[in-house]
MARBA-3410 file (N, C-alpha, C, O; in Angstrom, 1 decimal):
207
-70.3,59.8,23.2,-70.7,59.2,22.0,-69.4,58.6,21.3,-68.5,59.3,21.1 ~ -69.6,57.2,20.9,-68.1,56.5,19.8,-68.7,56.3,18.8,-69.6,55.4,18.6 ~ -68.1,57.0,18.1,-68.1,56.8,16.7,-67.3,55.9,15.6,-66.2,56.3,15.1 ~ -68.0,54.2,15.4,-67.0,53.7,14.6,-66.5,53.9,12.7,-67.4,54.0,11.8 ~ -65.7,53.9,12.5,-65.7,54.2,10.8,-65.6,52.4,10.4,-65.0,51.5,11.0
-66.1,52.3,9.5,-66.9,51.3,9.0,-66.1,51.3,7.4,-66.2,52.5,7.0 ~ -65.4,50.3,6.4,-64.7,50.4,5.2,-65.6,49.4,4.3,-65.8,48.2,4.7 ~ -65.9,49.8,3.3,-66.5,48.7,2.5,-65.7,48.2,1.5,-65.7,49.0,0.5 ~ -64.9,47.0,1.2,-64.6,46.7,-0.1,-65.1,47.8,-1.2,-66.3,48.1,-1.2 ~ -64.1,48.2,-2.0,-64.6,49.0,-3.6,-64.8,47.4,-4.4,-63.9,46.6,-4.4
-65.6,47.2,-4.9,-66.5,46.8,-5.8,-65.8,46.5,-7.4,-65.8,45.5,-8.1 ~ -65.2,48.0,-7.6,-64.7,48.7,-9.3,-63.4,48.6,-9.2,-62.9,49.4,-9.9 ~ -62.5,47.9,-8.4,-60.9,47.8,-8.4,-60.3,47.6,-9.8,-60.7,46.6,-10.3 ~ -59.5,48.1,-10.3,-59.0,47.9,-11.9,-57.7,47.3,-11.3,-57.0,47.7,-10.4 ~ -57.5,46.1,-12.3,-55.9,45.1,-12.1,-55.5,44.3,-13.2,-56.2,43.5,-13.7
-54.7,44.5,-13.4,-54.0,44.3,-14.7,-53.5,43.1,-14.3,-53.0,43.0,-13.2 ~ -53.9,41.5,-15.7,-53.5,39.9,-15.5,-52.6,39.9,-16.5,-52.9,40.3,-17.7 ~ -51.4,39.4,-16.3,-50.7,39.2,-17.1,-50.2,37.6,-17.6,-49.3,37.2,-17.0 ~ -50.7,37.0,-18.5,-50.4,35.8,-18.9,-48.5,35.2,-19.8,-48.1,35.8,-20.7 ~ -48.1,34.3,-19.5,-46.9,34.4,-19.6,-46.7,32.7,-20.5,-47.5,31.8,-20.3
-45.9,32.7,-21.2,-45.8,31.0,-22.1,-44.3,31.0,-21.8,-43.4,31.8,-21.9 ~ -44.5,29.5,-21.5,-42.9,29.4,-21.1,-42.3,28.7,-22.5,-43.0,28.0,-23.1 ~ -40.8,29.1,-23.1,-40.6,29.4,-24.5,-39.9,27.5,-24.7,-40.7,26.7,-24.2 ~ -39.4,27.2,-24.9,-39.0,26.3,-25.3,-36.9,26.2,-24.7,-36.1,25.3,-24.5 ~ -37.0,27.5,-24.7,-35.2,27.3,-23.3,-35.9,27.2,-22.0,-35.1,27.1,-21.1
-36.8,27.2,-21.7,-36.9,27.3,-20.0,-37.5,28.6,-19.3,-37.9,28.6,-18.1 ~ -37.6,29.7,-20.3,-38.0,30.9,-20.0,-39.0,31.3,-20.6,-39.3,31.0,-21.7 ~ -39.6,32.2,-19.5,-41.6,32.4,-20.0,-41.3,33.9,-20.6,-40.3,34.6,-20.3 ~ -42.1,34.2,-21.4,-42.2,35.3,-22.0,-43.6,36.0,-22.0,-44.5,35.4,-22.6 ~ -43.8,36.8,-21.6,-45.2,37.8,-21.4,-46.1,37.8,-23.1,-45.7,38.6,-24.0
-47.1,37.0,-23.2,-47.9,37.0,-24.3,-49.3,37.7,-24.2,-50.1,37.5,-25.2 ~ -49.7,38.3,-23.4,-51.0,38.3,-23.2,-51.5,39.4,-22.0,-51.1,39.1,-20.9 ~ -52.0,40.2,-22.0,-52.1,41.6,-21.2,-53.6,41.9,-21.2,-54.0,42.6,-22.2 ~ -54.7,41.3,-19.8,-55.6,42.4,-19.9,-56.1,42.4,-18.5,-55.6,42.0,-17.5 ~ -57.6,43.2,-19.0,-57.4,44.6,-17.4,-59.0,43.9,-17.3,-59.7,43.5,-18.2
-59.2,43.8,-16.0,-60.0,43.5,-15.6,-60.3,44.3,-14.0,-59.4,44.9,-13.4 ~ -61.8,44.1,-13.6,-62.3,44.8,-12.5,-63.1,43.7,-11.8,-63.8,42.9,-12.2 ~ -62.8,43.9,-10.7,-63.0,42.8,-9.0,-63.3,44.0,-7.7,-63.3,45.2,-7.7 ~ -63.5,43.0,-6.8,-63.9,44.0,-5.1,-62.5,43.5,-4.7,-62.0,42.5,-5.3 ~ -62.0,43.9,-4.0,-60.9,44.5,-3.2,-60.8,43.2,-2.4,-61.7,42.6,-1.8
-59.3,42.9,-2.4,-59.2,41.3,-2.0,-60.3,39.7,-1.8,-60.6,38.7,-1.1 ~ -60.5,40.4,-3.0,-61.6,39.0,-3.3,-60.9,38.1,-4.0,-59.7,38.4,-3.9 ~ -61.2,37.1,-4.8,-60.8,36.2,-5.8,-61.1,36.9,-7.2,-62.0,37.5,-7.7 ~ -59.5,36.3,-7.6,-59.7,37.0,-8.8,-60.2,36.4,-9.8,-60.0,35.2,-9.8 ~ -61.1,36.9,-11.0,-62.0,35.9,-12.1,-61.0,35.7,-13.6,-61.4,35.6,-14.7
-59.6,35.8,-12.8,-59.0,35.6,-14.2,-58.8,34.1,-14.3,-59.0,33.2,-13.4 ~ -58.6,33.9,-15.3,-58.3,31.9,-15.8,-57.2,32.5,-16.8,-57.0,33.5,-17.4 ~ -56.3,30.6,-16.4,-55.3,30.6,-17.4,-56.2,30.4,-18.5,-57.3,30.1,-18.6 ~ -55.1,30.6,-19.7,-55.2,30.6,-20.8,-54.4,29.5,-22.0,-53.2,29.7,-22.2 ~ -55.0,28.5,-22.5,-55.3,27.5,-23.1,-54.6,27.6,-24.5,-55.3,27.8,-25.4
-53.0,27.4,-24.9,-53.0,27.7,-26.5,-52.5,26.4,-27.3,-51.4,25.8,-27.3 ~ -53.6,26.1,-27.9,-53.8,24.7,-28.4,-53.0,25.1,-29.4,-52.3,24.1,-29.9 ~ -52.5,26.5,-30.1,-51.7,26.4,-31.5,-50.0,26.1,-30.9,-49.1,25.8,-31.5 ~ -50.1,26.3,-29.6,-48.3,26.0,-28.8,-48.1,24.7,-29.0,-47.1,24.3,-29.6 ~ -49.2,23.8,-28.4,-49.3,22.4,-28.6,-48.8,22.0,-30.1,-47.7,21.7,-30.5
-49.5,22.2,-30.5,-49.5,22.2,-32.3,-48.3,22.6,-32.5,-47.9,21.8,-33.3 ~ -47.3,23.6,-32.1,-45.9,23.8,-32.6,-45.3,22.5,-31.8,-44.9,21.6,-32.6 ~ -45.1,22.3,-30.8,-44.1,21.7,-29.9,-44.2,20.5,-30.6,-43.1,20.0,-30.8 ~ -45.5,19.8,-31.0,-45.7,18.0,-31.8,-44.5,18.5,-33.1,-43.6,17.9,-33.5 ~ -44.9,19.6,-33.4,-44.2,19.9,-35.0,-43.0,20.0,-34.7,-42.3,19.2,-35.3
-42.3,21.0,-33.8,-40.9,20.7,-33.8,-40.4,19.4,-33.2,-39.3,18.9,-33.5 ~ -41.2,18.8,-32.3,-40.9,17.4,-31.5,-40.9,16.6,-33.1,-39.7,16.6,-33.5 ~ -41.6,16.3,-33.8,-41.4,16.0,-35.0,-40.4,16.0,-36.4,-40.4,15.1,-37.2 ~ -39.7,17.0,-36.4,-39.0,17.5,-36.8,-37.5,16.4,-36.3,-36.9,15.7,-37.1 ~ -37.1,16.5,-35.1,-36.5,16.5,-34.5,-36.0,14.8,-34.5,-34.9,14.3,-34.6
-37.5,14.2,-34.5,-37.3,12.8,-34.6,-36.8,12.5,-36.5,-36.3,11.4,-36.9 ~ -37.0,13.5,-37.0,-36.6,12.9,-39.1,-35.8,13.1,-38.8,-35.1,12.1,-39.0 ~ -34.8,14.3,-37.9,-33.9,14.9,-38.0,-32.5,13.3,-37.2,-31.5,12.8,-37.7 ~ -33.1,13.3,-36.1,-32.1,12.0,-35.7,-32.0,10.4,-36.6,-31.1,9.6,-36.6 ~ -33.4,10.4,-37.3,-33.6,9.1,-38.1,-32.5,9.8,-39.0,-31.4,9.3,-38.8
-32.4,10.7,-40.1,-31.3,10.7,-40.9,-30.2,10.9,-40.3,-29.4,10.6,-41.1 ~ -29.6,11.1,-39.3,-28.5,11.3,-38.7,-28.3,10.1,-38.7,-27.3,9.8,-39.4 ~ -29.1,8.9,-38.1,-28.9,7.4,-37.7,-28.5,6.5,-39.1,-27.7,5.6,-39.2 ~ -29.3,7.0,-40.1,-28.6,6.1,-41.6,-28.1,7.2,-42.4,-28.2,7.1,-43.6 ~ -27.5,8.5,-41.8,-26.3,9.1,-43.3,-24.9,9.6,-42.1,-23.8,9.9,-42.4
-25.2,9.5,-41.1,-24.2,9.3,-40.2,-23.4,8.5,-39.7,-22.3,8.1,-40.2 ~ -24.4,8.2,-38.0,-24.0,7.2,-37.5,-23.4,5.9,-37.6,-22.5,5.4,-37.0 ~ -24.4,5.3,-38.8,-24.1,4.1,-39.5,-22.9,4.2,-40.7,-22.4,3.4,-41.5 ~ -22.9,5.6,-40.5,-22.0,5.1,-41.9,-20.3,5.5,-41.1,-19.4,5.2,-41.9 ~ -20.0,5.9,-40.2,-19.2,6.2,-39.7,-19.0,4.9,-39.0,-17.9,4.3,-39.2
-19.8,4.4,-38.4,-19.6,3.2,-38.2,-18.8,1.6,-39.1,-18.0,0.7,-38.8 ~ -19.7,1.9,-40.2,-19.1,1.1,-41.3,-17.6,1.4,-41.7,-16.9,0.6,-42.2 ~ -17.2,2.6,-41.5,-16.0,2.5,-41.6,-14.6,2.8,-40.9,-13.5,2.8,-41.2 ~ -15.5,2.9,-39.4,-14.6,2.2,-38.0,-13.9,0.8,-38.5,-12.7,0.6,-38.6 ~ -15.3,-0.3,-38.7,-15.0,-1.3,-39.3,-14.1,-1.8,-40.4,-13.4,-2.7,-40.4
-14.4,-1.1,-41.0,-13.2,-1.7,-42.5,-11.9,-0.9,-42.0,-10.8,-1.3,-42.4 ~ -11.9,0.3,-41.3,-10.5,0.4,-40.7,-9.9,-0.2,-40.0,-8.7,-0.3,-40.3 ~ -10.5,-0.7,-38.9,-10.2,-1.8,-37.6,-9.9,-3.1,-38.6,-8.7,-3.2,-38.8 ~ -10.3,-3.8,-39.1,-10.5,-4.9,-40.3,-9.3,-4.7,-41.2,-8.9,-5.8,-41.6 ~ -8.8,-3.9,-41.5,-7.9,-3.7,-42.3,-6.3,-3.9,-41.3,-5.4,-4.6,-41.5
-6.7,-2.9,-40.1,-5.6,-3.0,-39.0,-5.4,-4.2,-38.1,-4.8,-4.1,-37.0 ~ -6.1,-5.3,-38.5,-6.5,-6.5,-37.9,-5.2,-7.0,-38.7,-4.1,-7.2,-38.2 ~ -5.6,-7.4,-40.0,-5.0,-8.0,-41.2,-3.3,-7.4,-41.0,-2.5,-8.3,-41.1 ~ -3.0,-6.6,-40.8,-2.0,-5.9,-41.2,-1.4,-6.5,-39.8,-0.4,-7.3,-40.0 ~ -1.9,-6.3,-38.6,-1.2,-7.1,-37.1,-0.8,-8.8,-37.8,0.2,-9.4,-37.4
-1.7,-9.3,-38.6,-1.6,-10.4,-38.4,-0.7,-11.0,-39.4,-0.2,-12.0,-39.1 ~ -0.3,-10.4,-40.6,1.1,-9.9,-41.1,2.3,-9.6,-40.3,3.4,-10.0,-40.7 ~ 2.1,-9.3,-39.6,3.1,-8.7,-38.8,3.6,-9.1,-37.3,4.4,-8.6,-36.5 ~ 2.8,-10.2,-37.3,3.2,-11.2,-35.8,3.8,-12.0,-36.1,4.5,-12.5,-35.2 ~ 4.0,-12.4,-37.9,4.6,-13.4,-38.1,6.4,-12.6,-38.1,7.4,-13.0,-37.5
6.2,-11.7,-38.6,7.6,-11.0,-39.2,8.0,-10.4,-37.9,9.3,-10.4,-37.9 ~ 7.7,-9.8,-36.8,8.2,-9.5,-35.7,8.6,-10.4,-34.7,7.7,-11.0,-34.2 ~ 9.7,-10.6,-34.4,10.0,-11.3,-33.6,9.7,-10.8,-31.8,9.0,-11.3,-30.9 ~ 10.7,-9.7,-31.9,10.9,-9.6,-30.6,9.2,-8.3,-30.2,8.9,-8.1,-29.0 ~ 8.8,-7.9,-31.0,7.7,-6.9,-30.7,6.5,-7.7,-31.3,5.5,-7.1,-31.7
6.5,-9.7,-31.3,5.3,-10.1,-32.0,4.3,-10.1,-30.6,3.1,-10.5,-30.8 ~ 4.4,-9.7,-29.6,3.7,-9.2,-28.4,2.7,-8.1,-28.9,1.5,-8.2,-29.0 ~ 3.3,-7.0,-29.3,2.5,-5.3,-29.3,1.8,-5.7,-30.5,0.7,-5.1,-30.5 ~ 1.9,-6.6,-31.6,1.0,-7.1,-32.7,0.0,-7.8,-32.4,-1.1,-7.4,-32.6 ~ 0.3,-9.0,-31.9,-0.7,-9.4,-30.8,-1.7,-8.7,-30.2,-2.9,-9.0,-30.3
-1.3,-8.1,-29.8,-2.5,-6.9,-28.8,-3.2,-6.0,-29.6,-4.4,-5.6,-29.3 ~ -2.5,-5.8,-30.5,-3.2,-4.5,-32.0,-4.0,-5.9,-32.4,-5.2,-5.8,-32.0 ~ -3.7,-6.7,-32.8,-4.4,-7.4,-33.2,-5.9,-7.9,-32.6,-6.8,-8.0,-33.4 ~ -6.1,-8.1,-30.8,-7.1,-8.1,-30.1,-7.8,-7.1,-30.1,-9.0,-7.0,-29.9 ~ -6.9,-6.0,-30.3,-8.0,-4.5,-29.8,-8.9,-4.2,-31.0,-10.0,-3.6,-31.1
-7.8,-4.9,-32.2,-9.1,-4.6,-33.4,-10.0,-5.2,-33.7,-11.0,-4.6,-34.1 ~ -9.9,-6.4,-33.5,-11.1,-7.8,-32.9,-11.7,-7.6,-32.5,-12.8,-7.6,-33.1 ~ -11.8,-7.0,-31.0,-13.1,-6.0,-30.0,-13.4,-5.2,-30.5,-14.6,-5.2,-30.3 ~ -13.1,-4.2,-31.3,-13.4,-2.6,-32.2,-14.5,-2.9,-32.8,-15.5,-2.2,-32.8 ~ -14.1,-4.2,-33.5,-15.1,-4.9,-34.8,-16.2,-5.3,-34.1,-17.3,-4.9,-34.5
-15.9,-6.1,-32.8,-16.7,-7.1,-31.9,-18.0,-5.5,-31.5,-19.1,-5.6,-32.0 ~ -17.7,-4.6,-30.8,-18.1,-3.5,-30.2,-19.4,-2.4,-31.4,-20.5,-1.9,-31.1 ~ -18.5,-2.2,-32.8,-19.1,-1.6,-33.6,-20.1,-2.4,-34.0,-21.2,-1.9,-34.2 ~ -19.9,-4.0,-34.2,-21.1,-4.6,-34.5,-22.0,-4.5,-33.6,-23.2,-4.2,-33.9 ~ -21.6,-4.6,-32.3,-23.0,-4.5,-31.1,-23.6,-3.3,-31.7,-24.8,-3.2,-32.1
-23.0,-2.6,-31.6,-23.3,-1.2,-31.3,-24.2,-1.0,-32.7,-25.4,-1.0,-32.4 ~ -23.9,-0.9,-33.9,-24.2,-0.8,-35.3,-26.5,-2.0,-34.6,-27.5,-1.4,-34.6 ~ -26.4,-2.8,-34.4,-27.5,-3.5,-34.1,-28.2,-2.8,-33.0,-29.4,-3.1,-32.8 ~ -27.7,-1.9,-32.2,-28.1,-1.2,-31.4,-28.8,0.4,-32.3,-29.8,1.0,-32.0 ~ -28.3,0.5,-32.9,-28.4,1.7,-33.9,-29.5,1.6,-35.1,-30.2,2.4,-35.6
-29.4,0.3,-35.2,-30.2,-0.3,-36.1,-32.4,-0.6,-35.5,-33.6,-0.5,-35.9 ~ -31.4,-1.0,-34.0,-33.0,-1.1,-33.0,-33.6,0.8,-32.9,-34.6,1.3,-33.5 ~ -32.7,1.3,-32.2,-33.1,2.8,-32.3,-34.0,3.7,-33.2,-34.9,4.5,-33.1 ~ -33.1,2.8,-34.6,-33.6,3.4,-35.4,-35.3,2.8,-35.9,-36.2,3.4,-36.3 ~ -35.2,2.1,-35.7,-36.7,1.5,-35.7,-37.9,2.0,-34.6,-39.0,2.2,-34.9
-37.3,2.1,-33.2,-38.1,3.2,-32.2,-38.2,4.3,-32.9,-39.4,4.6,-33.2 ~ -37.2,5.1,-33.3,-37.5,6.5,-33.9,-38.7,6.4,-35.0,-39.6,7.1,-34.9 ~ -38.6,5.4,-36.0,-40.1,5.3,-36.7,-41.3,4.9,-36.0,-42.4,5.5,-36.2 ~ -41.1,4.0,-35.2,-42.7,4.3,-34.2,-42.5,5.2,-33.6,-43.6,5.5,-33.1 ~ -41.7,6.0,-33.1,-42.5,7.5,-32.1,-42.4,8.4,-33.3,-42.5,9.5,-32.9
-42.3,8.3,-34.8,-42.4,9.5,-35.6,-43.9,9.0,-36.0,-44.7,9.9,-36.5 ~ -44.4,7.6,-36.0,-45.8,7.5,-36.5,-46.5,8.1,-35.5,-47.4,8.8,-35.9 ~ -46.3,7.9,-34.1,-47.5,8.4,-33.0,-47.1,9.7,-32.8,-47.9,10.5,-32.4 ~ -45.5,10.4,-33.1,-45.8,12.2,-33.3,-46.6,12.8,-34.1,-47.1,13.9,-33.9 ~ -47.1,11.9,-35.5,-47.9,12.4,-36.8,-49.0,12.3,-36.0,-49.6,13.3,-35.8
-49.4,11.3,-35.5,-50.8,11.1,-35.2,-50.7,12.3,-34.1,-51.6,13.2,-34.2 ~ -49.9,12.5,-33.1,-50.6,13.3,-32.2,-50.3,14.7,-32.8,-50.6,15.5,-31.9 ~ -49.8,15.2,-33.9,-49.3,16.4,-34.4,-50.9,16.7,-35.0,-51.6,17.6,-34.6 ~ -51.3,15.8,-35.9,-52.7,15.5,-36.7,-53.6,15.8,-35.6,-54.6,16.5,-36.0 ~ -53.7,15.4,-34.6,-54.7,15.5,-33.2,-54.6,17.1,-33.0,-55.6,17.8,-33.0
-53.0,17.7,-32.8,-53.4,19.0,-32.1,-53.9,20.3,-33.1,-54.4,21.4,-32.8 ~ -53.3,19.3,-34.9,-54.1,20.3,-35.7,-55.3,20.2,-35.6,-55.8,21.3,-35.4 ~ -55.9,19.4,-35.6,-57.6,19.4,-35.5,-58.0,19.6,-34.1,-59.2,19.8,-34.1 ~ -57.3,19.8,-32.8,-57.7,20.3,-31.8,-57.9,21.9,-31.8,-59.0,22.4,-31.4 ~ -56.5,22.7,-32.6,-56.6,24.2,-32.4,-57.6,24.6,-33.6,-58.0,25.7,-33.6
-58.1,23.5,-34.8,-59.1,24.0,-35.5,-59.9,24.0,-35.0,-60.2,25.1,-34.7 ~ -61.0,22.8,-34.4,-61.7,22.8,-33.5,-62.1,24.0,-32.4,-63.2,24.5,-32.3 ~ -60.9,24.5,-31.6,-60.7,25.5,-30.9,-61.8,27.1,-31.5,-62.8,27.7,-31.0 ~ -60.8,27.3,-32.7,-60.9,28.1,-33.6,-62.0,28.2,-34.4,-62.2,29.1,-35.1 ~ -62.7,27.1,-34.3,-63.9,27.3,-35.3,-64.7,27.7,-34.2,-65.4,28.7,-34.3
-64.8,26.9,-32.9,-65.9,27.6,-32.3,-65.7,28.6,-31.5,-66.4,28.6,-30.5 ~ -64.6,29.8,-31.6,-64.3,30.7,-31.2,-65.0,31.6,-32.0,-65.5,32.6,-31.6 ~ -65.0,31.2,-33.7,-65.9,31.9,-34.4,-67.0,32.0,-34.2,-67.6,33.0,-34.3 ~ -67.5,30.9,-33.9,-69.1,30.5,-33.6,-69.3,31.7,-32.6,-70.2,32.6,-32.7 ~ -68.7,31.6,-31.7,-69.1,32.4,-30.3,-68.4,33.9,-30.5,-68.5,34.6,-29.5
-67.9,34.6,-31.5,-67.4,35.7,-32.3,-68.7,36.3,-33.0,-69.0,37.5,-33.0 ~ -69.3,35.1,-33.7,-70.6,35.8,-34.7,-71.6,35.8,-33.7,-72.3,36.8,-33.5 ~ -71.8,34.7,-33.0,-73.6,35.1,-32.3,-72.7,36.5,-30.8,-73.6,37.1,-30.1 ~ -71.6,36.8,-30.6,-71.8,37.9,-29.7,-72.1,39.2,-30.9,-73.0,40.1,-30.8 ~ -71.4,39.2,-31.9,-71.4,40.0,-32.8,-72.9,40.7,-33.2,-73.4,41.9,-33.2
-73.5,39.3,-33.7,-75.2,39.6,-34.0,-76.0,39.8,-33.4,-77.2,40.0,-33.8 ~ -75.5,39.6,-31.7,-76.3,39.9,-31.1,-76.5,41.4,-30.8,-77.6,42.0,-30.7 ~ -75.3,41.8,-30.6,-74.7,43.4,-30.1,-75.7,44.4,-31.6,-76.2,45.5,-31.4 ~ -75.8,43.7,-33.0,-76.3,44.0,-33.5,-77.6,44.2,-33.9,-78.1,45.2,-34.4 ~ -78.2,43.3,-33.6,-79.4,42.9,-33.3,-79.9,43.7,-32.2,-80.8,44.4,-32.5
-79.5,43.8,-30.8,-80.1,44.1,-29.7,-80.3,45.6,-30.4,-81.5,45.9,-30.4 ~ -79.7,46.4,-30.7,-79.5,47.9,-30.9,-81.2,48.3,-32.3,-81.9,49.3,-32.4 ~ -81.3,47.2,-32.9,-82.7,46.7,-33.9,-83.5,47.0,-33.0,-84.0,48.0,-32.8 ~ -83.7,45.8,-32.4,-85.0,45.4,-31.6,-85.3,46.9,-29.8,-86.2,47.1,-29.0 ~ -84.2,47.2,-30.3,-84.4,48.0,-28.2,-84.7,49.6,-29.4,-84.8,50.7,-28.9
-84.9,49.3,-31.1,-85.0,51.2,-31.0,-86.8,51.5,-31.0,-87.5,50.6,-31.4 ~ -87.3,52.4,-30.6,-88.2,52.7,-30.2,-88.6,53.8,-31.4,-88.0,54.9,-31.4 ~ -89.5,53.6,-32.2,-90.1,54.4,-33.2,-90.9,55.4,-32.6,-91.4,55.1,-31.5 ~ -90.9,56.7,-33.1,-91.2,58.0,-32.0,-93.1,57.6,-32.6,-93.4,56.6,-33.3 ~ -93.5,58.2,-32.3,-95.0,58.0,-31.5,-95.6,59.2,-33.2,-95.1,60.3,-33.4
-96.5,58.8,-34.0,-97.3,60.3,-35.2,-97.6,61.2,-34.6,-97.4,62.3,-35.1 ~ -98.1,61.1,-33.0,-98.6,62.3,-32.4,-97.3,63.5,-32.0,-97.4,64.7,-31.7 ~ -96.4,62.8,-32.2,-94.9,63.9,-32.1,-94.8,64.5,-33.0,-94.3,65.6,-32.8 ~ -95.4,64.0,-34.4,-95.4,64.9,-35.6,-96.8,66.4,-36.0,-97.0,67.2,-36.8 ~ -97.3,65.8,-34.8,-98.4,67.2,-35.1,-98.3,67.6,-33.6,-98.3,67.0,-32.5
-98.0,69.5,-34.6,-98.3,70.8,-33.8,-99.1,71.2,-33.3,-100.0,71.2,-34.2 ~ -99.7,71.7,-32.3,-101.1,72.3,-31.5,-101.5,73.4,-32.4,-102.7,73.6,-32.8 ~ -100.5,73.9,-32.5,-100.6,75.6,-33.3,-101.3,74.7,-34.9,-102.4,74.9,-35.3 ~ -100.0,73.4,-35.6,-100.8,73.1,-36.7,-102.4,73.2,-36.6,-103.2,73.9,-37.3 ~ -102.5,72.4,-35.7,-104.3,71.6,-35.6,-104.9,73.1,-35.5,-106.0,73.1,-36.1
-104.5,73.9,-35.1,-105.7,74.9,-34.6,-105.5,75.8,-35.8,-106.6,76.4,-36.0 ~ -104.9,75.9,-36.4,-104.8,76.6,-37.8,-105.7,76.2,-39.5,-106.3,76.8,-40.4 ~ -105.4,74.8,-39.0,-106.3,73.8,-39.8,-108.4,73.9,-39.3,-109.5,74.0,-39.8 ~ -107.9,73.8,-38.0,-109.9,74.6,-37.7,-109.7,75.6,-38.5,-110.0,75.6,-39.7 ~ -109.0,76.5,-37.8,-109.7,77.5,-38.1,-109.8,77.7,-39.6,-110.2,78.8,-39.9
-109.4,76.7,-40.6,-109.3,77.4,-41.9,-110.9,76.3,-42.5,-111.7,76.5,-43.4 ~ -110.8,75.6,-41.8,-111.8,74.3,-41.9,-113.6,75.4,-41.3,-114.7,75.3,-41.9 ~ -113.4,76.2,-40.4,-114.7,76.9,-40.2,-114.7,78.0,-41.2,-115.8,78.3,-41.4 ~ -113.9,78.8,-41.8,-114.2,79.9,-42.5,-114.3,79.2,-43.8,-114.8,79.9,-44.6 ~ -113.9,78.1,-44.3,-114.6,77.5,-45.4,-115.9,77.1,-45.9,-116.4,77.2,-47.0
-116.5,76.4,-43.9,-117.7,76.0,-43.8,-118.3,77.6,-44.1,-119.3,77.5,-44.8 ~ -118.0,78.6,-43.8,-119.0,79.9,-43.4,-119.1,80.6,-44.7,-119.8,81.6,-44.8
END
């Protein structure tokens, strides 16, 4: 006689899902821990997990980030720029002074003289370049508002009907425990011994 042994998947496997949010350097950090039960190498019934308030941060600091370059672009950039220029502009003037009075070095004046011309020539490009930028940065800070405004009313949205599905599990759990109680029955409340004590006092009255 062979006897084979036969293994059935367990059914009640306990396995711990761990959910992770990747941070904003590049590295995920463990948010979220729970325990769940499955049969023994089956598919697991966990799902990722959806956080519409992350979104909502990342438009906000993405947001941020764009005021933050627009003032850089007109209390910085531009202004460091403006006075590249009036320095270059100044060292222009001062070469050009000085080509006449140098004889044998009116060469190296000369040359100071072109490099500040291009300085000037360069910061202007560049200052118009700064100027375009900075006008991009106001259209992607109007479509960050709008989409920052989108993910606030997304994670409310979220959130409200999280409630929704919070109170009807809630009332239901409450409710069911109403409706499933079972009122004990009058005949539980009377004794055999009562009833027969009650004759018997019911015939020696009649007698």
């Amino acid at each position: 006689m062979t006897l084979y042994a036969k293994w059935a998947p367990a059914t009640d496997t306990k396995y711990t899902v761990e959910h992770y949010q990747e941070q904003l350097n590049g590295k995920y950090e463990l948010t979220y821990t729970e325990q769940l039960t499955g049969t023994t190498d089956a598919q697991t019934a966990a799902e990722a997990k959806t956080y519409t308030g992350f979104l909502m941060m990342c438009y906000r600091i993405y947001l941020e980030a764009v005021e933050r370059a627009l003032v850089a672009v007109d209390k910085t950039y531009l202004v460091k720029l403006k006075a590249v220029k009036e320095s270059a502009g100044e060292q222009l003037l001062q070469a050009d002074r000085l080509i006449g009075k140098a004889h044998k070095t009116s060469h190296a004046a000369k040359t100071n003289r072109e490099i500040n011309a291009r300085t000037i020539e360069m910061a202007e490009l560049y200052e118009a370049h700064l100027i375009n930028r900075r006008e991009e940065l106001r259209h992607l800070r109007e479509e960050m508002l709008v989409n920052f405004e989108l993910a606030v009313n997304t994670f409310r949205t979220v959130k409200v009907g999280a409630e929704l599905v919070d109170v009807m599990k809630t009332s239901e759990n409450d409710l069911r425990s109403v409706f499933e109680f079972e009122a004990p029955q009058f005949s539980a409340f009377y004794d055999k011994n009562l009833r027969s004590e009650f004759d018997n006092l019911t015939r020696k009255l009649k007698s």
